[in-house]
C-alpha positions in Angstrom: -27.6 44.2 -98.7 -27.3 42.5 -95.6 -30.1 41.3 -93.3 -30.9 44.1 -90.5 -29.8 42.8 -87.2 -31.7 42.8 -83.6 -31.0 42.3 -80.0 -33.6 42.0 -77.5 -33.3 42.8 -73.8 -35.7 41.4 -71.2 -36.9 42.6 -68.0 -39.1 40.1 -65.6 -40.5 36.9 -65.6 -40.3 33.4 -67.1 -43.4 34.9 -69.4 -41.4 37.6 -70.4 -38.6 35.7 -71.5 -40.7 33.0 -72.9 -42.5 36.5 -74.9 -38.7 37.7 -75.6 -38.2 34.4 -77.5 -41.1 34.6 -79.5 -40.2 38.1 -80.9 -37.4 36.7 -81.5 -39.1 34.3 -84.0 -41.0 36.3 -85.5 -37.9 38.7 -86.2 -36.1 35.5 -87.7 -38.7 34.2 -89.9 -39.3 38.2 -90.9 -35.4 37.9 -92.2 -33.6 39.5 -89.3 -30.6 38.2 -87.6 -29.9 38.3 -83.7 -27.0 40.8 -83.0 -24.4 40.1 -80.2 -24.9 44.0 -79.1 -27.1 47.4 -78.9 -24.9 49.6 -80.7 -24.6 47.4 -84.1 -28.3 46.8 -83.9 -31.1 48.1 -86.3 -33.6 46.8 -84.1 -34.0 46.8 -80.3 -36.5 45.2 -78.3 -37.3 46.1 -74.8 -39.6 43.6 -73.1 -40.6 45.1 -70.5 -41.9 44.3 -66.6 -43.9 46.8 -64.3 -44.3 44.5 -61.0 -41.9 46.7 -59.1 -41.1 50.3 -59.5 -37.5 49.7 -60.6 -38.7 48.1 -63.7 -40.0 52.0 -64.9 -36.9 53.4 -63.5 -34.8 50.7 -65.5 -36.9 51.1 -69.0 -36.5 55.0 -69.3 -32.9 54.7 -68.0 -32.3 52.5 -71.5 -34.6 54.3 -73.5 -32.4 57.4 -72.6 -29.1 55.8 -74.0 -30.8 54.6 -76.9 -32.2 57.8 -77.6 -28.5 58.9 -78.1 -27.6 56.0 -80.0 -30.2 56.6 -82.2 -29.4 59.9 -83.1 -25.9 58.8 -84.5 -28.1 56.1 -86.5 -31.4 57.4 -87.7 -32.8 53.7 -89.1 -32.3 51.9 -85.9 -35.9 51.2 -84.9 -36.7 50.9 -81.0 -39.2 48.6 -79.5 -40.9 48.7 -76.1 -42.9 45.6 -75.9 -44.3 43.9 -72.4 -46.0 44.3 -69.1 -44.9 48.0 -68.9 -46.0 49.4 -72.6 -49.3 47.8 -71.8 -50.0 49.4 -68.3 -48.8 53.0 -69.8 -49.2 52.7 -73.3 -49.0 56.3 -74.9 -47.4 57.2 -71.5 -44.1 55.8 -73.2 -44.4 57.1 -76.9 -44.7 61.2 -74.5 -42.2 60.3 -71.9 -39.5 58.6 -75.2 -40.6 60.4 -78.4 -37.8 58.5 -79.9 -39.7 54.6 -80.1 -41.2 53.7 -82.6 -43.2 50.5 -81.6 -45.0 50.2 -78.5 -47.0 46.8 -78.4 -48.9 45.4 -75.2 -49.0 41.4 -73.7 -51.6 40.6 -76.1 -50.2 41.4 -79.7 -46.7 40.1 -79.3 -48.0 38.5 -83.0 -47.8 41.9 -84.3 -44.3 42.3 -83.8 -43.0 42.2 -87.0 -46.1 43.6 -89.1 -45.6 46.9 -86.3 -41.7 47.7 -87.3 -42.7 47.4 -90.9 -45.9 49.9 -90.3 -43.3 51.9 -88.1 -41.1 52.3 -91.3 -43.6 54.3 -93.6 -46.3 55.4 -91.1 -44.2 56.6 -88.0 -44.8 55.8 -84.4 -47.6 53.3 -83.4 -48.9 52.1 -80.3 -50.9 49.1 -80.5 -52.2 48.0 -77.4 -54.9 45.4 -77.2 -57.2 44.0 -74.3 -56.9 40.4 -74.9 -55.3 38.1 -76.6 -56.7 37.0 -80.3 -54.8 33.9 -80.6 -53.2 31.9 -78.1 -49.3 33.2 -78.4 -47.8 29.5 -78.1 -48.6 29.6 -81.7 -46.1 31.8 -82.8 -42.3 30.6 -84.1 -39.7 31.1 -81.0 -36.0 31.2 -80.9 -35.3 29.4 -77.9 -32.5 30.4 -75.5 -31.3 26.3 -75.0 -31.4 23.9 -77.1 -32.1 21.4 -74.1 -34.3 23.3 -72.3 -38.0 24.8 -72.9 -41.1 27.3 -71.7 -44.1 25.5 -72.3 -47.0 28.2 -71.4 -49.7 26.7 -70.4 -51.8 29.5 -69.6 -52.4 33.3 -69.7 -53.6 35.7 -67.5 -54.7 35.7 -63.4 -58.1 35.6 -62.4 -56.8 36.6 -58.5 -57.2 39.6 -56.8 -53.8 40.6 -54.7 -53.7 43.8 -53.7 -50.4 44.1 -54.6 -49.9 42.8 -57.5 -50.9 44.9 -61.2 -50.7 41.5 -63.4 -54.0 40.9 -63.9 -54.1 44.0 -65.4 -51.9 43.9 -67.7 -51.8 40.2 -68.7 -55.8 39.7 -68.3 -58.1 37.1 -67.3 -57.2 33.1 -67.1 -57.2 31.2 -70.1 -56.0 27.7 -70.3 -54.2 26.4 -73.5 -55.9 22.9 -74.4 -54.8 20.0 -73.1 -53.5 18.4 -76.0 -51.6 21.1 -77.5 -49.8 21.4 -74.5 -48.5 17.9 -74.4 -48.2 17.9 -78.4 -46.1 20.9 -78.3 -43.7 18.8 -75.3 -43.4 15.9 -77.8 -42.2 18.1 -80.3 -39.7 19.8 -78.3 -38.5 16.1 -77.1 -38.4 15.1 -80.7 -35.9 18.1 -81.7 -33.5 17.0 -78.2 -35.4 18.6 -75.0 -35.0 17.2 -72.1 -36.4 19.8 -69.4 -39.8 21.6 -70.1 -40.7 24.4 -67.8 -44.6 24.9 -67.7 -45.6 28.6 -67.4 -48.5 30.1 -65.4 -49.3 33.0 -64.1 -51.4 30.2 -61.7 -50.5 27.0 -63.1 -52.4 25.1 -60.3 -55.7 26.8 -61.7 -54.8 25.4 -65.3 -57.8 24.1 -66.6 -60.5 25.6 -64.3 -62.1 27.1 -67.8 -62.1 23.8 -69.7 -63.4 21.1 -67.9 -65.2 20.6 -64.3 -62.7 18.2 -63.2 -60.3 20.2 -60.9 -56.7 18.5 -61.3 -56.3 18.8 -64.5 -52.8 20.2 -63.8 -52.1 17.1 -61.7 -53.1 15.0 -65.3 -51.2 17.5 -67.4 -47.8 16.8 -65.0 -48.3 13.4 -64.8 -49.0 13.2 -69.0 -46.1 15.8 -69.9 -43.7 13.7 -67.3 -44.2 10.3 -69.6 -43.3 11.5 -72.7 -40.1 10.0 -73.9 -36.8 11.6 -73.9 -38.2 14.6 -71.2 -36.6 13.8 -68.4 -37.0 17.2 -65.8 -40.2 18.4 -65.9 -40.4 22.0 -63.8 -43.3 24.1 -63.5 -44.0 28.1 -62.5 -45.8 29.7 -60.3 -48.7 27.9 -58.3 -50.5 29.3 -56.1 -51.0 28.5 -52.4 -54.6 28.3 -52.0 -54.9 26.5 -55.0 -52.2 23.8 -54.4 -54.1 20.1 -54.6 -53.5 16.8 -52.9 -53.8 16.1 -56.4 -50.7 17.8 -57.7 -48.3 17.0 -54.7 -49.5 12.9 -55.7 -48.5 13.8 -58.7 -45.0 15.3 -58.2 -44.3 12.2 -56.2 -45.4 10.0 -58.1 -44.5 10.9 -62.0 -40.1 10.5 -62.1 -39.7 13.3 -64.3 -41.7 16.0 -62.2 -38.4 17.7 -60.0 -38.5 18.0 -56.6 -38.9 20.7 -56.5 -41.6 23.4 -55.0 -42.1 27.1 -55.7 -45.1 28.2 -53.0 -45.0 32.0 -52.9 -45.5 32.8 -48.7 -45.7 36.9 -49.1 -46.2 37.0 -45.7 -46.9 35.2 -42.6 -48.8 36.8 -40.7 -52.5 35.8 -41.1 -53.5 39.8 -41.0 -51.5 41.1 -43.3 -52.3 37.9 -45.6 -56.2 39.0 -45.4 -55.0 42.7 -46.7 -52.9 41.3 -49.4 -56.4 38.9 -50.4 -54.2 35.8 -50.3 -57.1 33.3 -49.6 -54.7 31.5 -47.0 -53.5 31.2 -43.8 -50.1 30.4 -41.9 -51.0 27.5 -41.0 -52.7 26.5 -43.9 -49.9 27.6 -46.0 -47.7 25.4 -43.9 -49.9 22.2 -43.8 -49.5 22.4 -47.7 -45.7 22.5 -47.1 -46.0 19.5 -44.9 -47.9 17.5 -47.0 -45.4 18.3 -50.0 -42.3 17.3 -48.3 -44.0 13.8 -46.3 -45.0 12.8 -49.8 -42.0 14.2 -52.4 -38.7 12.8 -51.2 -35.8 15.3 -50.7 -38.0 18.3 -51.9 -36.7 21.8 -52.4 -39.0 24.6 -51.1 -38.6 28.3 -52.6 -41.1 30.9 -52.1 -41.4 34.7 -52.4 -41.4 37.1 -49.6 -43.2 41.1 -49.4 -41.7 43.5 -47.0 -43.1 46.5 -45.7 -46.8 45.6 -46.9 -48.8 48.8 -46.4 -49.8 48.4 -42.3 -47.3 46.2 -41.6 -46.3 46.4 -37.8 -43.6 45.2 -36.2 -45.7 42.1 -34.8 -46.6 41.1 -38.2 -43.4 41.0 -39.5 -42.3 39.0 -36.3 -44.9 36.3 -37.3 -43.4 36.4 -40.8 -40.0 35.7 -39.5 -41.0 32.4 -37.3 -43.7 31.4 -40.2 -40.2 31.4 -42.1 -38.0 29.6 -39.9 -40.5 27.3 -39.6 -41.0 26.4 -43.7 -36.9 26.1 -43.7 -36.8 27.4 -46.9 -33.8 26.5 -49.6 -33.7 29.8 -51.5 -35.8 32.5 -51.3 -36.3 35.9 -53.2 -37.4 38.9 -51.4 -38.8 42.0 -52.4 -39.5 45.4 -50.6 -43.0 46.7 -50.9 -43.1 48.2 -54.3 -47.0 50.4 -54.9 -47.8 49.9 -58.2 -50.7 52.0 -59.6 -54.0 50.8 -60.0 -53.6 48.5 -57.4 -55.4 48.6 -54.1 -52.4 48.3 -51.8 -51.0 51.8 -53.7 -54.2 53.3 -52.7 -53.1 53.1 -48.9 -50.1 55.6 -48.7 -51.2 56.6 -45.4 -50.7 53.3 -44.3 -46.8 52.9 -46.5 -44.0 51.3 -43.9 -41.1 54.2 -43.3 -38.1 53.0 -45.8 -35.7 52.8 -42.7 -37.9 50.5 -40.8 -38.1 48.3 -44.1 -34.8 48.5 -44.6 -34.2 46.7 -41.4 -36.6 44.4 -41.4 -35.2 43.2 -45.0 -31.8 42.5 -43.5 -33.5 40.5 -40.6 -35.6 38.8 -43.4 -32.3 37.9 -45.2 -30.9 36.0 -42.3 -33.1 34.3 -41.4 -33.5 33.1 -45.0 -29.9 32.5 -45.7 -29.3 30.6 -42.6 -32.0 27.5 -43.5 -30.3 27.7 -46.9 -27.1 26.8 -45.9 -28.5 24.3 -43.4 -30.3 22.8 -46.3 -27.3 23.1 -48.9 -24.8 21.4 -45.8 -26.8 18.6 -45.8 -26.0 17.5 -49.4 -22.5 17.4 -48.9 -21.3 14.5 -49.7 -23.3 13.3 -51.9 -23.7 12.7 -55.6 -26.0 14.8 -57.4 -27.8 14.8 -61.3 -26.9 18.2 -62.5 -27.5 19.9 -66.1 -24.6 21.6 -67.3 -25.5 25.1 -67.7 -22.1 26.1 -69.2 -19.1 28.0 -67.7 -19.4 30.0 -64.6 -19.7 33.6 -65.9 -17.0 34.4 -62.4 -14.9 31.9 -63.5 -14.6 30.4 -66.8 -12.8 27.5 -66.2 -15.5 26.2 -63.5 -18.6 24.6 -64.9 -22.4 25.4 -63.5 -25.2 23.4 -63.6 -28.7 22.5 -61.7 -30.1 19.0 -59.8 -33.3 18.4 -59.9 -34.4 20.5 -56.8 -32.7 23.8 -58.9 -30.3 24.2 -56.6 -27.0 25.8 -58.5 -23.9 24.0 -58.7 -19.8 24.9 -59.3 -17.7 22.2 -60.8 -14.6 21.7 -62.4 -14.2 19.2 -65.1 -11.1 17.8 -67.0 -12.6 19.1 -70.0 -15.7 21.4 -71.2 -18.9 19.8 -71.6 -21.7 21.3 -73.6 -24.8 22.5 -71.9 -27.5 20.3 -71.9 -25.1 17.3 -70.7 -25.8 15.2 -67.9 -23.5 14.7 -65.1 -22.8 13.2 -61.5 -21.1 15.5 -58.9 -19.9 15.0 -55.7 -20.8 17.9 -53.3 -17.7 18.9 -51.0 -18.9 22.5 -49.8 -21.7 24.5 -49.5 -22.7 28.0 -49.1 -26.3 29.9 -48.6 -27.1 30.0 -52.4 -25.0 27.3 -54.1 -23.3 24.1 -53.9 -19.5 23.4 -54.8 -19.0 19.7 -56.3 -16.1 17.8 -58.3 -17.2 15.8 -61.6 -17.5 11.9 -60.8 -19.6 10.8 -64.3 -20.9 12.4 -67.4 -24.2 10.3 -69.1 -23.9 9.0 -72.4 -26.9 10.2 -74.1 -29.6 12.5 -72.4 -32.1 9.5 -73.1 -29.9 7.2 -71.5 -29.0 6.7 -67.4 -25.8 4.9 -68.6 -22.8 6.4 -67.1 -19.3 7.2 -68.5 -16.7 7.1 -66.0 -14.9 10.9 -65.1 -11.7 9.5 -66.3 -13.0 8.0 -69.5 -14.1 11.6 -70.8 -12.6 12.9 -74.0 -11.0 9.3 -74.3 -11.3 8.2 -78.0 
């Protein structure tokens, strides 16, 4: 007989594809094998997000096509793991009869073990309150051979009234020290050369371990001298918790990018009290200003709310100049979204009229786009460390990769090189969320800064 097959689709973070990739482990060392689509699959997984209301609307949407599929082929098995399956829980065995697995944050170790329950017991819903084991644990099928998710730590011990993910991913816990940096050398030994560490609030790692605050700052500094990493990234810090310590070490350790996600949400000081931020403004944009006079050429992203419950015009007006005056390089922004449980839900009297958010989002997104292309113009002309990513999914014969600030680049090549490879572009345009380049060098080895001249590639 031949192995069953599975696909997995993700919804959400970095955690959740970091989670995706560990089912998918599990699922390999259980004798499964990955399926290029949904319809010759015996298995789906749908790792799920519940941040924003879309994310419901987008699970049930799937779940009612599979429900179809599944009726043509009785075996298939579906799987709603994730964010979403442990907010609702039963909710998604009444609202989609038709899964068979519904399995929370905490027992993504389960995964396997669950289908083969499923098989001879029927549905199950497993759905535990914290974690027994920390999940770094488990085997993973990595998307990139070059690249890694190294979670550092679980769970969110802040209070925003917006957001539902301490809820659903539970309280901080910080992975120890030393398997954090043992499972980097690890991945450097087997040919990574990027690690990505994962928080849900990295700059709190290690709060729970030791009394000595920057421990993130040691971990960056520790995980940036191990040999053959060469980008180190890290996702999401927190505002209020961002260190003197941790910008020192940015600047100071080669392999840390340049590169600084600080979520604003919002910038006016009273809608920043209501959200429970534990910042202000100006506060939020000394930080900034103390990143960039101490990281050279440092990229700043963030995250943006509209339409926060009892937002008036003259908050979002201070938003808008609190964002013109960070000059941002990319940011994403997100309409209101109430999530229940949360205290912002709680205030519908208070909810922002759709049209009025509607135009404030467009306002937002100028503003926003315009510092991006100021930013991005100002690399023209330069030479720029990028990772090939592979071919651009628009246009195939064009190349994609990332510097070391994230920002996205277009290249063409003479030939195809493999993701993971090294290379010097030129920048000759840019536009609000990418950067156009022509190939000047490839590297010789990812361990090595030896160059190979463009017009030596391919050559025998």
């Amino acid at each position: 007989m031949s192995p069953r097959r599975y696909v997995i689709r993700t919804f959400g973070c970095q955690m959740n594809v970091h989670d995706s990739e560990r089912i998918a482990g599990l699922l390999d060392a259980d004798g499964l094998e990955p399926a290029d689509d949904v319809a010759c699959a015996d298995v789906v997984v749908l790792n799920t997000c519940c941040i924003r209301e879309n994310a419901d609307d987008k699970l049930y949407g799937t779940l009612g096509h599979l429900k179809t599929l599944k009726a043509a082929r009785p075996g298939m098995q579906v799987v709603v793991a994730g964010c979403l399956a442990q907010k609702d829980g039963e909710a998604v065995r009444r609202r989609a009869p038709h899964v068979d697995v519904v399995l929370g944050t905490h027992n993504v170790a389960s995964a396997a073990e669950l289908l083969h329950r499923s098989r001879s017991e029927g549905p199950i819903t497993e759905i535990l309150e914290e974690s027994d084991a920390f999940p770094s644990a488990l085997p993973v099928r990595r998307n990139s051979a070059w690249s890694a998710w190294v979670t550092i730590q679980i769970g969110c011990d802040n209070s925003c009234a917006f957001c539902i993910v301490p809820s659903v991913r539970g309280r901080e816990i910080s992975r120890p020290f030393d398997e954090v940096v043992a499972e980097v050398e690890q991945l450097a030994a087997a040919g990574v050369v990027e690690v990505t560490l994962l928080g849900q609030n990295v700059n709190s790692y290690g709060r729970d371990l030791t009394r000595r605050r920057p421990l993130f700052a040691e971990l960056l500094r520790t995980v940036g001298t191990v040999e053959g990493i060469r980008r180190v990234r890290y996702t999401s810090p927190h505002p209020k918790d961002l260190r003197p310590e941790t910008i020192a070490a940015m600047a100071e350790t080669e392999a840390v990018c340049e590169h600084l996600h600080l979520p604003l949400q919002a910038g006016s000081d009273r809608t920043l009290a209501a959200m429970h931020r534990g910042y202000t403004a100006e506060r939020y944009l000394a930080r900034v200003d103390d990143a960039r006079q101490a990281v050279a050429d440092l990229a700043l992203t963030t995250d943006l709310i509209v339409g926060f419950p009892g937002e008036t015009d003259a908050d979002f007006d201070r938003t808008l100049e609190v964002v013109a005056a960070a000059g941002y390089d990319s940011a994403y922004t997100f309409v209101f979204s109430p999530r229940p449980g949360t205290e912002a839900a709680a205030r519908p009297e208070q909810f922002v009229a759709a049209p009025v958010v509607a135009e404030r989002f467009e306002r937002l997104r100028v503003v926003v786009e315009r510092s991006a292309l100021v930013r991005h113009e100002a690399r023209v002309g330069r030479v720029e460390e990028v990772v090939v990513e592979g071919p651009s999914k628009k246009d195939p014969s064009v190349l994609t990769g990332r510097t070391r600030q994230n920002k996205l680049v277009h290249f063409g090549a003479p030939e195809v090189l493999g993701a993971g490879t090294f290379a010097d572009v030129l920048v000759t345009s840019a536009a609000p969320h990418h950067l156009i380049g022509d190939l000047v060098a490839v590297t010789a080895s990812p361990r090595h800064r030896n160059r190979i001249p463009v017009t030596a590639v391919g050559a025998g």
